[in-house]
N, C-alpha and C positions, 0 to 999 in steps of 0.2 A: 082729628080730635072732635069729637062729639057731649058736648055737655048734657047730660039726664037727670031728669027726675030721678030715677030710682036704677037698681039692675036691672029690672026685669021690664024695663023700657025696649032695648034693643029689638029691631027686628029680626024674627026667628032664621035664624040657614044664614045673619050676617056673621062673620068674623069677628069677634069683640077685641081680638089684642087682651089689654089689657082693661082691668075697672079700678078707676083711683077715685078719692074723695077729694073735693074741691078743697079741702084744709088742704089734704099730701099735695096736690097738683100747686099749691101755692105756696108751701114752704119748696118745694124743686125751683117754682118758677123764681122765687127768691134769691135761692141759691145760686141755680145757673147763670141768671142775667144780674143778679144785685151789685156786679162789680163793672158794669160793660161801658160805664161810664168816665171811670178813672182815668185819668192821665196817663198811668200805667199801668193800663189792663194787657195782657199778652193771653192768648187765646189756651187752652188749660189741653194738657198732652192727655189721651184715652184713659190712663192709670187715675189721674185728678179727676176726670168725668164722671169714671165710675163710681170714683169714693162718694161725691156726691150722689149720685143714685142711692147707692148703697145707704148713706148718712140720712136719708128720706124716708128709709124704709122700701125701697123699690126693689126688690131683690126676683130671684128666678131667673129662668130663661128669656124672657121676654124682654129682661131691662138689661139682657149681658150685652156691652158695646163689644164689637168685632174688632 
């Protein structure tokens, strides 16, 4: 992960992945880890991962869990 100024930051002929805004990247990071602390956290099966993706806005090929 690479935090930027803007798109058009990256250097040219790299790989981008993906480009998310530092709002999306922190409502996932909320999402994902906002429970890791509980007493009863149990680790979330591929189907719950994706929903969260998905519930973010992350959607495509790039955000499909295997």
């Amino acid at each position: 992960m690479r935090l930027l100024r803007s798109e058009e930051v990256p250097a040219a002929g790299e790989d981008e992945g993906a480009t998310v805004p530092l709002t999306q990247l922190q409502a996932l990071a909320r999402r994902w880890y906002g429970d890791r602390l509980a007493s009863d956290w149990r680790p979330r099966n591929p189907a719950a991962s994706q929903r969260v993706l998905d519930e973010v806005g992350l959607g495509g090929p790039f955000w499909q869990l295997p």
